[in-house]
C-alpha positions as CSV (number, residue, x, y, z in Angstrom):
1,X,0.0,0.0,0.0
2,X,3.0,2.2,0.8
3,X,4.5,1.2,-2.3
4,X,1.3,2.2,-4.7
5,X,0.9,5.8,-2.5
6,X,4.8,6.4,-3.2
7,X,4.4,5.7,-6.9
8,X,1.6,7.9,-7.4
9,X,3.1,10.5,-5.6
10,X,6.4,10.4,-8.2
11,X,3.8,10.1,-11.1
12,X,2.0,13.5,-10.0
13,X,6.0,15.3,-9.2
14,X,6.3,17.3,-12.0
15,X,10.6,17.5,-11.5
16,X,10.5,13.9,-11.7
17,X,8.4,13.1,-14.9
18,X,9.1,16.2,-16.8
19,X,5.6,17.3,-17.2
20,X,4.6,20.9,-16.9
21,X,3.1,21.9,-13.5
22,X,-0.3,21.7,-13.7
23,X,-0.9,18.1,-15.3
24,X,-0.2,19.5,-18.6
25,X,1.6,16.8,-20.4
26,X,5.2,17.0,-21.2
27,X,6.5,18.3,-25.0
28,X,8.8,16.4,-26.8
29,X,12.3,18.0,-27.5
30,X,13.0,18.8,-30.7
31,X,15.2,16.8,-32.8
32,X,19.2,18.0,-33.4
33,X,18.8,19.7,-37.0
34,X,20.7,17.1,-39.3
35,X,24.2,18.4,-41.3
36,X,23.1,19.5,-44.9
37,X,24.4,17.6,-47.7
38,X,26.2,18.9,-50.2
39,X,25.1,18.5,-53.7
40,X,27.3,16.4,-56.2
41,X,27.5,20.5,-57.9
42,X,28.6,22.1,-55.2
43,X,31.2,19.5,-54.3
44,X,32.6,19.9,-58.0
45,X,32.6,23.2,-57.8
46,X,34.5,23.1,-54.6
47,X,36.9,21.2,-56.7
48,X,37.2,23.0,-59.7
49,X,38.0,25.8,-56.8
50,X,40.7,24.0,-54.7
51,X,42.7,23.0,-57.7
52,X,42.9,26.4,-59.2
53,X,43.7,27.9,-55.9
54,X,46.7,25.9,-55.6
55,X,47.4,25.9,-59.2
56,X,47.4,29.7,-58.7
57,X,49.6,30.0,-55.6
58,X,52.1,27.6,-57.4
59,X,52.7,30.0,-60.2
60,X,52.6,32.9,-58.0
61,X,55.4,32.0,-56.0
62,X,57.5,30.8,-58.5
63,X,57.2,33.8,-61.0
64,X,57.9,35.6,-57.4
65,X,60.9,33.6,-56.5
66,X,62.4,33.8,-60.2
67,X,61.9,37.6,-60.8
68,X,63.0,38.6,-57.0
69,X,66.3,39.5,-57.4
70,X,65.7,41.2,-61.0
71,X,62.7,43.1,-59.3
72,X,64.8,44.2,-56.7
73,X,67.1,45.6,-58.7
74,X,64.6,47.6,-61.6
75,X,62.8,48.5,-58.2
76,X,66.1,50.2,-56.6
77,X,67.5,51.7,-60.0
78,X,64.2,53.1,-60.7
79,X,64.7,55.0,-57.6
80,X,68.2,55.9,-58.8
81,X,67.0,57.1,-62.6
82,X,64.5,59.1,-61.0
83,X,66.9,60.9,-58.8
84,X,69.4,60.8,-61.2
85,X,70.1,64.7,-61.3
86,X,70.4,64.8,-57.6
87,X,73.2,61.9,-57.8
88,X,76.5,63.1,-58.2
89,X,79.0,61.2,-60.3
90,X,82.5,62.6,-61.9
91,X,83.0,60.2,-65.1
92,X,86.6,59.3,-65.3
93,X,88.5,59.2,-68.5
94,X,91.3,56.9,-69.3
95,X,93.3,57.6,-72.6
96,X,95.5,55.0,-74.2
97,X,97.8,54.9,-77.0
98,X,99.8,52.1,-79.1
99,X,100.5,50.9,-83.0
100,X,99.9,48.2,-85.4
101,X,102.5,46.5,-87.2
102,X,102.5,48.1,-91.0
103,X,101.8,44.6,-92.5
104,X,98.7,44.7,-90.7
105,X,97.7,48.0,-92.7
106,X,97.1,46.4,-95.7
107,X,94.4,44.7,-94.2
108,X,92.5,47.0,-93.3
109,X,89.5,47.8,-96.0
110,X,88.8,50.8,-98.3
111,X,86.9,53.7,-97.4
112,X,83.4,53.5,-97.9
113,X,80.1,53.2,-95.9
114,X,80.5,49.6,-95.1
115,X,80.3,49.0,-91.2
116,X,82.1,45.5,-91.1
117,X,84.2,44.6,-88.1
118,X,87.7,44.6,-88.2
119,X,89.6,42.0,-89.4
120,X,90.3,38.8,-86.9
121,X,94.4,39.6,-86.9
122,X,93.9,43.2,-86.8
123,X,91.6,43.4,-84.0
124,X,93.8,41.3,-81.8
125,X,96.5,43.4,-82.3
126,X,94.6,46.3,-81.5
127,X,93.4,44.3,-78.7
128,X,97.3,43.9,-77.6
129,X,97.6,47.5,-77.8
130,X,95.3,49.1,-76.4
131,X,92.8,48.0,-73.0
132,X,90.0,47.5,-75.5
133,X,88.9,44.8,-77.1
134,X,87.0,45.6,-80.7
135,X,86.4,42.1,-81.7
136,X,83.1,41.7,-83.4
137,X,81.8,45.6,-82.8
138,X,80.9,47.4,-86.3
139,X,83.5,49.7,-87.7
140,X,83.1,52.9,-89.2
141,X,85.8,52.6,-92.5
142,X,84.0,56.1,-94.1
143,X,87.0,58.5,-93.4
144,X,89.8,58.3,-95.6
145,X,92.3,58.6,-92.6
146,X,91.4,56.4,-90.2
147,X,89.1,53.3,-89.3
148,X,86.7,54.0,-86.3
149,X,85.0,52.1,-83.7
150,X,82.1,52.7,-81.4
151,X,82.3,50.7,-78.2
152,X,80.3,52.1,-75.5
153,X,78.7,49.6,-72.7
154,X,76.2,50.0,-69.7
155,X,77.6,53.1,-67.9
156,X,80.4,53.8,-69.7
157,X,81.7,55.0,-73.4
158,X,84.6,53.7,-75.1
159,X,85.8,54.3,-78.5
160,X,89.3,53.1,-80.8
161,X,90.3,54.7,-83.7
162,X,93.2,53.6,-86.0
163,X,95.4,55.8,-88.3
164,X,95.3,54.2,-92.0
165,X,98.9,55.6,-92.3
166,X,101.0,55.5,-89.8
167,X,99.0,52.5,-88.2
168,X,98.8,54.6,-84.9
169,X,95.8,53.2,-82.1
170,X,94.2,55.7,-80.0
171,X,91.5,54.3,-77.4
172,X,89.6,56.2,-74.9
173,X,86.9,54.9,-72.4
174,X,84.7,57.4,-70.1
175,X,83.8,55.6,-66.7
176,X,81.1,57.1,-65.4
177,X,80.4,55.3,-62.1
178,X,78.8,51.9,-60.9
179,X,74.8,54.1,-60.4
180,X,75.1,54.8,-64.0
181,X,76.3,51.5,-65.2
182,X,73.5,49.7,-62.7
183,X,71.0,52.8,-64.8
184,X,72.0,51.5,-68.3
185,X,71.0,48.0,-66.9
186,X,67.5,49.2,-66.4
187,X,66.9,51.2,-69.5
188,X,68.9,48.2,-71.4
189,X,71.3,51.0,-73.0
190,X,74.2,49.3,-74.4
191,X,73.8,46.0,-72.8
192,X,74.1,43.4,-75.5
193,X,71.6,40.6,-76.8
194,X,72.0,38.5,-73.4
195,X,70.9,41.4,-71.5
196,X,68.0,42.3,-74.0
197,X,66.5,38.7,-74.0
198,X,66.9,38.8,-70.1
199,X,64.3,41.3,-69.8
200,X,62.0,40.0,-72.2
201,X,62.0,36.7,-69.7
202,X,61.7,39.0,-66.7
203,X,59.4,41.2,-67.7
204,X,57.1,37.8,-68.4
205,X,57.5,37.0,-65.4
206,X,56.4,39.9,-63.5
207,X,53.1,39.5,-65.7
208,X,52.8,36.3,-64.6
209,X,53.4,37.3,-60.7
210,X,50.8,40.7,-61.1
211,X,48.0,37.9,-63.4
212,X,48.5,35.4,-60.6
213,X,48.0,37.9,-58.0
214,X,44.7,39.3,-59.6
215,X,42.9,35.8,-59.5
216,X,44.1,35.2,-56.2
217,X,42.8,38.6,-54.8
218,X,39.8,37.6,-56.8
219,X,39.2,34.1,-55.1
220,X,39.6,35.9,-51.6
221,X,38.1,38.8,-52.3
222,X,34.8,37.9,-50.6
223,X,36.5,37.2,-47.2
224,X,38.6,40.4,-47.6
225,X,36.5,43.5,-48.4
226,X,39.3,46.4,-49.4
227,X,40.4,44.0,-51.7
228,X,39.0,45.8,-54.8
229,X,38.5,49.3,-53.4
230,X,42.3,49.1,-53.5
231,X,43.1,47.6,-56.7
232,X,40.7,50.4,-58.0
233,X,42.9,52.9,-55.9
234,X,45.6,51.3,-57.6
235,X,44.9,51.9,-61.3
236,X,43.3,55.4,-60.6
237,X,45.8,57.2,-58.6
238,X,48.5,57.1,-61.6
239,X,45.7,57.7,-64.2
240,X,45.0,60.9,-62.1
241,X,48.4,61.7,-61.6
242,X,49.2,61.5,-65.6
243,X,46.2,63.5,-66.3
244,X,46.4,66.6,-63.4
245,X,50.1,66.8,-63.6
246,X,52.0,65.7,-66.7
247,X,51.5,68.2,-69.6
């Protein structure tokens, strides 16, 4: 009899059978929501997504890592071209003198506008001479009295002249400093054909690095929200600066 009383007495507790005071009976809880699944489209485009992302950082960093030092250096000397009236540099001249063996003179072609190099023999005895080495550069065999040539180089001008008489060398070169030379580097001024296929490849580069780094800003862009404000800034601010202030 005690044992019925004591059941009924739990049945009507409220804290002990969950039901609402008042003999209300108790609401189920509500079910955990269940994960959504994603659709076999949104999974391929979450592919599609992935492998150009890393496609896109792999050809980021290594147009970065092959262009660094290069960019560095147009970076810096654009700095140093810009100044370049502000940068003092006193060019030093160095004069030298020496002579060909007469047998050698006969070589040496007629006046005319031709701009052949000199002949093989010739140049290296002109080469022995003088600190200048003419091999290969284009002579100028116009003047009647002497043979000509034209050898400047990045930050520096150089010449040698030979007299079609007395077979007498003359050779001067004008040093004007390692800013200048590290200039002519930048504007490719005198550099050569190695030089001028260099920054063909490194200019290709740093399109590949700036083309990369659009599509990335582009994929992140939604998470980042100055991202195009400041890309606009970007192309604007020079647009304005060539049209307000350049005339």
């Amino acid at each position: 009899m005690e044992a019925a009383d004591a059941l009924e007495q739990r049945a009507d507790n409220p804290r002990v059978t969950g039901a609402p005071a008042g003999g209300e009976p108790a609401q189920p809880m509500p079910a955990p929501p269940r994960a959504k699944t994603a659709t076999p489209g949104a999974k391929k485009k979450k592919k599609v997504r992935a492998f150009w992302l890393k496609q896109l950082h792999t050809w980021h960093w290594v147009s970065a890592a092959i262009s660094l030092a290069a960019m560095f250096l147009f970076s810096v000397t654009g700095i140093t071209l810009n100044h370049a009236a502000s940068i003092g540099a006193e060019p030093v001249v160095t004069k030298s003198e020496g002579k060909l063996p007469a047998a050698l003179l006969t070589k040496l072609r007629a006046p005319g506008d031709a701009t052949d190099p000199l002949p093989a023999d010739v140049a290296k005895a002109v080469a022995g001479a003088v600190p200048l080495n003419p091999a290969g550069r284009a002579a100028d065999w116009s003047a009647d009295d002497e043979v000509y040539i034209a050898m400047p180089g990045p930050g520096r001008d150089a010449w040698v002249s030979i007299d079609r008489t007395t077979g007498q060398v003359a050779a001067e070169v004008t040093d004007r400093g390692w800013i200048s030379y590290l200039n002519d580097l930048h504007k490719g001024r005198n550099t050569g054909d190695a030089w001028f296929w260099f920054i063909d490849l490194f200019a290709g580069a740093c399109v590949l690095f700036t083309l990369t780094g659009l599509l990335l800003l582009q994929l992140h862009a939604k998470h980042r929200p100055m991202t195009w404000p400041l890309v606009i800034l970007s192309l604007i601010a020079p647009v304005l600066l060539a049209l307000l202030f350049i005339h």
